[in-house]
Backbone as a ProteinNet text record, in pm:
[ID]
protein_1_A
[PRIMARY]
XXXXXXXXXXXXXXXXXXXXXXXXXXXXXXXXXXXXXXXXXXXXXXXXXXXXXXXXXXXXXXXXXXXXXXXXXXXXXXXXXXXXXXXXXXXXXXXXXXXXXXXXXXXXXXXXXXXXXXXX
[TERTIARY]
84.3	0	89.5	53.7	166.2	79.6	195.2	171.3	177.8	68.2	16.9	145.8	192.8	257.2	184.1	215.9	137.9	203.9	114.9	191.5	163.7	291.9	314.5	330.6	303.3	317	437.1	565.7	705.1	779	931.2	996.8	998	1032.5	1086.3	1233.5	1247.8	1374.9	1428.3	1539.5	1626.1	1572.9	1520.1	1507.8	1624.5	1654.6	1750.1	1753.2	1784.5	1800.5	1899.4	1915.9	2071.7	2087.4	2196.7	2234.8	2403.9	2429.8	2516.8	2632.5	2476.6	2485.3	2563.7	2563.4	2552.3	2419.4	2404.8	2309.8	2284.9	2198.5	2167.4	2079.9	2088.2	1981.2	1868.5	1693.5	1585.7	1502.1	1528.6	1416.6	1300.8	1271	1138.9	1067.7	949.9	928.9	813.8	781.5	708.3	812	925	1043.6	1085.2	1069.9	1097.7	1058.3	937.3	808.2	839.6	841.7	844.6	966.2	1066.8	1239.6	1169.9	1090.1	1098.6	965	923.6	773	896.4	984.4	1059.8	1198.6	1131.6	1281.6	1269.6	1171.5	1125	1220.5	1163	1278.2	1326	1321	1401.2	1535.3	1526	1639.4	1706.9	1619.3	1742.2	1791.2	1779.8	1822	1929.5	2034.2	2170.9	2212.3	2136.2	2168.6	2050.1	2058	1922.9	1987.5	1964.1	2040.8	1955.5	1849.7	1814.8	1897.8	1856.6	1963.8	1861.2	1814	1778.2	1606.8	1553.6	1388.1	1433.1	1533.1	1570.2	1588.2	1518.9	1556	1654.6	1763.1	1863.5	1838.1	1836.8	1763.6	1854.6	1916.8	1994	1952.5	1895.1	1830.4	1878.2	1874.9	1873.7	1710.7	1694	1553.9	1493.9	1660.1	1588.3	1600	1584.1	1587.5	1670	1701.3	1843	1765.4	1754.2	1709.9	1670.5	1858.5	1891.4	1871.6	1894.6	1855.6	1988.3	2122.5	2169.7	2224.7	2201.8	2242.9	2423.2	2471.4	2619.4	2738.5	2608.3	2678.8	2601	2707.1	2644.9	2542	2443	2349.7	2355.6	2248.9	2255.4	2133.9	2120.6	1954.4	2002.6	2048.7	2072.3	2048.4	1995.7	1940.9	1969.1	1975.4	1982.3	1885.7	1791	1722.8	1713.6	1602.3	1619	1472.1	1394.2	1274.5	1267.1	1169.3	1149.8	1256.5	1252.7	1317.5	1378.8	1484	1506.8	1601.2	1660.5	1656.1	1562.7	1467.8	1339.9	1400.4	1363.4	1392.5	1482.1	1638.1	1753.5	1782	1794.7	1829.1	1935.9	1992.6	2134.7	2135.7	2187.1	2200.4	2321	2337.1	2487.1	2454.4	2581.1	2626.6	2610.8	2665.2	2747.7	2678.3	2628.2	2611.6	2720.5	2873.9	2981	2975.3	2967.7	2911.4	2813.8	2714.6	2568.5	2565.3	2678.1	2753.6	2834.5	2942	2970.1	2921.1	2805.9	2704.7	2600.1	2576	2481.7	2564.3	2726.6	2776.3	2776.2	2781.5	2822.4	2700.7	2579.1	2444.2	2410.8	2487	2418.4	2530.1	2673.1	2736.2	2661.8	2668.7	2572.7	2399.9	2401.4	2246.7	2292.3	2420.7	2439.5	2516.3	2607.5	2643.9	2594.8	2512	2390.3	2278.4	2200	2052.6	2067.6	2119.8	2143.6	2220.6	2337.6	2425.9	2340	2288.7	2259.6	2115.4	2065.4	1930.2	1999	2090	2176.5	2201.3	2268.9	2307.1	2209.6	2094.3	1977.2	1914.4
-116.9	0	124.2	245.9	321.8	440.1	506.3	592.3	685	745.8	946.8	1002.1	1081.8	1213.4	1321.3	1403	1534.6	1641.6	1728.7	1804.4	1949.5	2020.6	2114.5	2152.4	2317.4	2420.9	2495.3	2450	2512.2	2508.6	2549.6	2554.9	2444.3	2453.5	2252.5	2222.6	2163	2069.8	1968.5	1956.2	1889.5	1726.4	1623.2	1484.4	1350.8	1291.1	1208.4	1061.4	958.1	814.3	783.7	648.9	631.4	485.2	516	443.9	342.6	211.1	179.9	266.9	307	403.2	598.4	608	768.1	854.5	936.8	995.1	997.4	1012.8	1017.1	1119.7	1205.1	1261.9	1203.8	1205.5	1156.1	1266.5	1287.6	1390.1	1324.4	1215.3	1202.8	1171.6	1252.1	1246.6	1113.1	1032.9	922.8	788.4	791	710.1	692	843.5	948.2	859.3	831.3	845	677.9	588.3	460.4	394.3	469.1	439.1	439.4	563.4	560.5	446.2	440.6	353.2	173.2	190.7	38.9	61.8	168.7	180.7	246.4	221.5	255.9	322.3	394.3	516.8	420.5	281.1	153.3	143.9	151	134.1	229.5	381.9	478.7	516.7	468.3	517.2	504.3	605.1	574	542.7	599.6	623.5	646	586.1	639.4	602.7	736.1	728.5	799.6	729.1	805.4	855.2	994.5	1042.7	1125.3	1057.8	1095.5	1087.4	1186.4	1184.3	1258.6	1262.8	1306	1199.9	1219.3	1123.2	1157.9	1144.3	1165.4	1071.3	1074	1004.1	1071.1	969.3	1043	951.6	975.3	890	1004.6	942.5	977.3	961.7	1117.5	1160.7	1192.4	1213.5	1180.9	1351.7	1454	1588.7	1680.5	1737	1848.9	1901	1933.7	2018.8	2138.6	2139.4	2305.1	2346.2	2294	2366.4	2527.9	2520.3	2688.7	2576.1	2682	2655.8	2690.6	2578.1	2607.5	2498.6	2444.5	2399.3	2266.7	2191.9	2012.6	1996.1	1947.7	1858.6	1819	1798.1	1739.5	1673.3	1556.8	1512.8	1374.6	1409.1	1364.3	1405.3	1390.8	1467.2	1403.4	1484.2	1440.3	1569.2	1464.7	1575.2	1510.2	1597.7	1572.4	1621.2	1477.3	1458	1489.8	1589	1546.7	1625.8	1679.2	1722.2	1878.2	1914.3	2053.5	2088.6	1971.4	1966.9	1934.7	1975.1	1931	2026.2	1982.6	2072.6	2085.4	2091.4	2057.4	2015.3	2020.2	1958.4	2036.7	1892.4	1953.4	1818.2	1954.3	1821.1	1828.5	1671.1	1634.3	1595.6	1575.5	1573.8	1401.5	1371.6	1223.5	1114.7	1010.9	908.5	928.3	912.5	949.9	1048.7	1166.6	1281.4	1315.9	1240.9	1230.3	1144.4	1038.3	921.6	1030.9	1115.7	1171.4	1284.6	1350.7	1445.8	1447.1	1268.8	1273	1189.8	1162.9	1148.2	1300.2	1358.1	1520.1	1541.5	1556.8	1603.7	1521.6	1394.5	1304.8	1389.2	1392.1	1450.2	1595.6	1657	1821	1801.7	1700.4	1661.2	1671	1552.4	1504.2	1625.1	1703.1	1850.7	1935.8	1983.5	2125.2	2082.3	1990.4	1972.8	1906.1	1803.9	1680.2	1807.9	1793.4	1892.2	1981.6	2067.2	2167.6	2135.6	2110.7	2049.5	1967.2	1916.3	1879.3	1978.4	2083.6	2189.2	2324.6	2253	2381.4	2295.1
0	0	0	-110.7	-100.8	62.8	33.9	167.6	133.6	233.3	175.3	224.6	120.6	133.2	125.7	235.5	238.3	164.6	56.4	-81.1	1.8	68.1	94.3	16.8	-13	-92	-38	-121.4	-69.7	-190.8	-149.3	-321.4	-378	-461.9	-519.4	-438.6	-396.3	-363.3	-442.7	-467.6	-562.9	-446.3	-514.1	-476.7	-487.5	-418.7	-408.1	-378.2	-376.9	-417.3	-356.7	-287.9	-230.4	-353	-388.9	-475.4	-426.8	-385.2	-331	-199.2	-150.1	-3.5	-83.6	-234.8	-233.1	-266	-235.2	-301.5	-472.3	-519.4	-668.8	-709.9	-752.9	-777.7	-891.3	-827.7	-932.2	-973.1	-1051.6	-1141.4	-1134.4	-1201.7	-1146.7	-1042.4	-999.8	-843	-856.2	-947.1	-929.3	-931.1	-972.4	-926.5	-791.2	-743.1	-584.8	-526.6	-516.8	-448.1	-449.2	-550.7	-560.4	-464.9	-493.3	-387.5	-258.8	-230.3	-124.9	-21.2	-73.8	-46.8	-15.6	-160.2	-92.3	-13.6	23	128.1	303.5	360.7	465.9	559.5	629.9	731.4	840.2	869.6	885.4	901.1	682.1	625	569.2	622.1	554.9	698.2	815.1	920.3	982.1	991.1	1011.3	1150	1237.3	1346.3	1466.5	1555.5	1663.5	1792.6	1881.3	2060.8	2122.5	2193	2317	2484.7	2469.7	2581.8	2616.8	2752.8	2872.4	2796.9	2824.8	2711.6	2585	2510	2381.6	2273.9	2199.3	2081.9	1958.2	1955.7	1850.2	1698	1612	1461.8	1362	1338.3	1202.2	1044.4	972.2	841.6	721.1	656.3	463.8	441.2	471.8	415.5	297.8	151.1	17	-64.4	33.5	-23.9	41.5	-48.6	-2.7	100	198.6	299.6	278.2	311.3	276.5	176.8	14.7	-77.8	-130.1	-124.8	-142	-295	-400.1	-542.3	-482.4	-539.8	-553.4	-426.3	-366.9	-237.6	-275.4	-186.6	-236.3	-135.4	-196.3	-157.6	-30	51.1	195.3	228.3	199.6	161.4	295.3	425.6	548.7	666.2	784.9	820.8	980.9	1045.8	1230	1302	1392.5	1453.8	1597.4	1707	1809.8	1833.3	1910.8	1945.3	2075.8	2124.6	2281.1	2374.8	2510.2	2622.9	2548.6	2588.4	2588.2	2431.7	2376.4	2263.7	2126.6	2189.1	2079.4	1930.9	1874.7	1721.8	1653.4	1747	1667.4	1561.8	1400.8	1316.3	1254.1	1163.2	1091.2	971.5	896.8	766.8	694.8	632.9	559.1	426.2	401.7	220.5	246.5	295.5	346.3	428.8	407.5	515.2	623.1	547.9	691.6	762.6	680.7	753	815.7	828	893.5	1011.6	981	1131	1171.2	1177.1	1240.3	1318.6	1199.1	1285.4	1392.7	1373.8	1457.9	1600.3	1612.9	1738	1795.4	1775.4	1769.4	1857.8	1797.8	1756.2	1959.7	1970	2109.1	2155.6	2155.6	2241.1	2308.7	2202.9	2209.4	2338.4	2325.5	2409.5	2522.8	2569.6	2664.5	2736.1	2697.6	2692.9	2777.4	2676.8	2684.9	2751.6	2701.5	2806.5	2904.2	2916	3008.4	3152.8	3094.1	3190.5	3290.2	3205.8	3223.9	3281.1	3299.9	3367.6	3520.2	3518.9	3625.2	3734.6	3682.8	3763.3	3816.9	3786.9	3812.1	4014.7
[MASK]
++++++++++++++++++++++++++++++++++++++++++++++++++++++++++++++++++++++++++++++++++++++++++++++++++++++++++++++++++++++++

């Protein structure tokens, strides 16, 4: 059964494919749409660390994020669910770079909120 995507009204974003773990870019967004239906957020998920009630998630979400013409692509993504880091996100070019961002991304939790909720 495919699965609803909800069609926000935003710019276009350049769409992406992992192809022997690199990105690819797919022009067509019914190809898009097909990759992604057999590729569940499962298996694009690089990384997941809960710290403390924070959820750290680092996956290959498929679209440049960021979007700046001239700068590579970053269709990777680490965010942070829940506790005083809610909202946090950052995005990479790189699966490696997205494993290294999102040790960073738990260090930064364990850091800043964790810490710091300690000492109050």
């Amino acid at each position: 059964m495919k699965k609803f995507r909800k069609r926000i009204k935003q710019p276009q974003r350049d769409r992406y494919v992992l192809i022997d773990g690199k990105p690819v870019k797919e022009v067509d967004e019914g190809r898009w749409d097909a990759w992604m239906d057999e590729h569940p957020e499962s298996e694009r998920t690089i990384a997941a660390t809960q710290v403390e009630d924070m959820s750290v998630t680092t996956l290959f979400v498929g679209i440049d994020v960021i979007g700046k013409k001239g700068k590579p692509a970053k269709p990777f993504q680490s965010m942070v669910k829940g506790g005083k880091g809610n909202g946090c996100i950052r995005a990479y070019s790189s699966a490696s770079a997205a494993e290294a961002g999102h040790q960073e991304m738990v260090r930064c939790c364990e850091k800043y909120f964790v810490e710091d909720s300690e000492d109050r």
